[in-house]
C-alpha positions, 0 to 999 in steps of 0.5 A: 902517750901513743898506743903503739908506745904505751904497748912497748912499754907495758911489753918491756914491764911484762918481760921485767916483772916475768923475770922475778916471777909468773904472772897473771892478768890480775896480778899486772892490771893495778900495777900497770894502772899504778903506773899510770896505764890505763888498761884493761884485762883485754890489753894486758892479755893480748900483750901477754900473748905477743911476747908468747908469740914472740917465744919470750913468755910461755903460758900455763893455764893463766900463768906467764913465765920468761923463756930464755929468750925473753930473759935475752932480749930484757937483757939487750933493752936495758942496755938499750935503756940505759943509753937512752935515758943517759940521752933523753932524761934531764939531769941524768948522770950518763948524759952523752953528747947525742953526736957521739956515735953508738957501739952496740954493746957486746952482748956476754951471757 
């Protein structure tokens, strides 16, 4: 998998495992790489700290915890997710014509 994809992935990982609790580096090191990442403290952190840029997470000591706008922003890529597995993933039971045209989803809290 390309870098630059991977990155989004671990992000959208991050920003989900965030949700249901803090996170730390050596908390998300053996689940990313049992997932089949391979990647390091360094990587972890540095991901960690853009979504802290992007005002998704917020840091304490080595805890990360979801902001309000992080949970948004899960929010809008699952919905996004959804769509896109329903296109892509064979099988799938929301598969859709891919010449349909997209209406961005109302967005209720």
């Amino acid at each position: 998998m390309h870098a630059e994809v991977q990155n989004l992935f671990i992000r959208i990982h991050l920003l989900h495992h965030s949700n249901e609790e803090k996170l730390t580096v050596n908390d998300m090191q053996p689940f990313l790489e049992d997932r089949g990442y391979r990647v390091g403290e360094r990587e972890i952190k540095q991901e960690l700290e853009y979504l802290v840029q992007e005002n998704m997470l917020t840091s304490s000591s080595d805890e990360y915890i979801i902001t309000g706008t992080g949970i948004q922003e899960l929010k809008a890529i699952r919905k996004r997710l959804s769509l896109l597995c329903g296109e892509v993933v064979p099988g799938s039971s929301k598969s859709t014509s891919s010449r349909k045209t997209y209406k961005e989803p109302s967005v209720v809290g």
